[in-house]
C-alpha positions in Angstrom: 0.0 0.0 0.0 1.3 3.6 -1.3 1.5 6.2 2.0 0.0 9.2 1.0 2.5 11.4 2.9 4.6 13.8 1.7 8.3 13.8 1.9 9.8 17.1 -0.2 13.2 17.6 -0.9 15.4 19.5 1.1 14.7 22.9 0.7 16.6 25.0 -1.3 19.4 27.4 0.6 20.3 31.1 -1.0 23.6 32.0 -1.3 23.5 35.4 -2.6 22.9 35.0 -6.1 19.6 33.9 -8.0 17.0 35.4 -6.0 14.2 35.4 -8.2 14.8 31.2 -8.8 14.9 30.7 -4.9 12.0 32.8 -4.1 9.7 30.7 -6.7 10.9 27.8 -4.8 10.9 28.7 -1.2 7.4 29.7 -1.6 6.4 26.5 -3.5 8.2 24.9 -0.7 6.4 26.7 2.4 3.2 26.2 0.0 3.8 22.3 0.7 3.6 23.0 4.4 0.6 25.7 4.8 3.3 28.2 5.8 3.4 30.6 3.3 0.3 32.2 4.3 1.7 33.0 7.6 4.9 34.8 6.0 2.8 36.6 3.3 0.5 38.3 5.3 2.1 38.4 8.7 -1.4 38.0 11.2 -0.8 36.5 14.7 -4.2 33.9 15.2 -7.0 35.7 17.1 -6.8 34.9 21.0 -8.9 32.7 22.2 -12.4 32.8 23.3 -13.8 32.5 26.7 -13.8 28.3 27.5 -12.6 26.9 24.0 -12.8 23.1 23.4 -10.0 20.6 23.2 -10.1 21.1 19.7 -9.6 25.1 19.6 -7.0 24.8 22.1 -5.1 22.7 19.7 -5.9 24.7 16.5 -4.6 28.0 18.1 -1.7 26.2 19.4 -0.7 25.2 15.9 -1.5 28.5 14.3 1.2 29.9 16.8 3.5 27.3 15.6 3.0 28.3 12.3 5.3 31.1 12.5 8.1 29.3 13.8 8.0 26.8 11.3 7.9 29.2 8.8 10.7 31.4 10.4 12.8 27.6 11.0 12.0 26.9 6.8 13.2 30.5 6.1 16.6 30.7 8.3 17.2 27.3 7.2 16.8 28.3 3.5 20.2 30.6 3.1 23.3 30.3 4.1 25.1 31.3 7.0 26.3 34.5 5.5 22.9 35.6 4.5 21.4 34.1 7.8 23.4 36.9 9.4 21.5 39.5 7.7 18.1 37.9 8.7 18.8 36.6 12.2 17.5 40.0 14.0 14.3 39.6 12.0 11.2 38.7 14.8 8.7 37.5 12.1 9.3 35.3 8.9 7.2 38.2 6.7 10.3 40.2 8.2 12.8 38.2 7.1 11.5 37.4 3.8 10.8 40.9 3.3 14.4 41.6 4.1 16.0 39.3 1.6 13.6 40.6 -1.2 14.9 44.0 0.0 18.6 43.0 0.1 18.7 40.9 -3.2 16.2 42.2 -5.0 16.9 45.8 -5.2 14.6 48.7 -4.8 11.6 49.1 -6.8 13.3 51.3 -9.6 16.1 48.9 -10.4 13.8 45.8 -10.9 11.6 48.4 -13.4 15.0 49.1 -15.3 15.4 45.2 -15.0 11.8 44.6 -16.6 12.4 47.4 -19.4 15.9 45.9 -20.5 14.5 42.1 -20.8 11.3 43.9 -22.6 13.7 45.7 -24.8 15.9 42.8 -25.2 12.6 40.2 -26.1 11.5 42.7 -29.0 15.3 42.9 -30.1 15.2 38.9 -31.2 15.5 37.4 -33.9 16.6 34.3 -35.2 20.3 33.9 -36.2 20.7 32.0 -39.8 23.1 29.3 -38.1 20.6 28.7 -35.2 17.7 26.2 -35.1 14.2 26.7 -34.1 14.2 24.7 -31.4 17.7 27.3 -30.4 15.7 30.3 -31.4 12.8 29.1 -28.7 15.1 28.5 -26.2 16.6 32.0 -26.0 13.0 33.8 -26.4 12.0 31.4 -22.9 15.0 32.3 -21.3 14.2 35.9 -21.7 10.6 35.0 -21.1 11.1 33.4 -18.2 13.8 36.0 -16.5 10.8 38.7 -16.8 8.4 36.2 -15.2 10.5 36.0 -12.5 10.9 39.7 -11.7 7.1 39.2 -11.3 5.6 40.5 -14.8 
């Protein structure tokens, strides 16, 4: 008989370089453990009511935990360098937002980013010693490197 648990991989650790890859994957990653809710939105779990059952007691508890987890997943996702840069953070939205901020770049350089890929995707055209199949390959590299600046 199959088990219907899930096992994923290790999760990916950052290293300085490839942001945009690891963030995809991180959050696929946190995804697979209902934590990413807790790091995109940041909400501590309502307090709870007057005489709860068993059964809230237990579901508050492990919405609390939730942020740990998702702080452990995070911290446990880079390296130690970069963990440095993080380690003061008191939330995992924190942290995440710190390494989007660090890596990433403000606002304006990811927009000078998007316009050089644009520029560069309506620049392309075939090459009379490349194939098709070559020719789609660099258009979905290009593609793909404006998908993940989040366009």
């Amino acid at each position: 008989m199959a088990s219907s648990g899930f096992s994923p991989a290790a999760p990916p650790v950052f290293n300085g370089e490839g942001l945009h890859i690891w963030v995809v994957k991180v959050r696929t990653y946190l995804q697979a453990f209902d934590l990413w809710e807790v790091v995109n939105t940041d909400v501590e779990p309502a307090p709870l009511r007057a005489n709860p059952t068993v059964a809230q007691i237990r579901q508050h508890a492990d919405e609390r935990t939730k942020r740990h987890k998702a702080m452990s997943c995070i911290q446990n996702c880079v390296s130690n360098v970069i963990f440095t840069r993080i380690m003061a953070c008191e939330t995992p939205k924190k942290a995440w937002d710190k390494l989007k901020e660090e890596f990433q770049g403000i606002e304006r350089t990811r927009q000078q980013q998007l316009l050089n890929l644009r520029r560069d995707f309506e620049n392309l055209k075939m090459k009379e010693e490349e194939t098709v199949k070559q020719y789609s390959d660099r258009i979905m590299t290009v593609v793909n490197s404006i998908r993940l600046l989040g366009e």
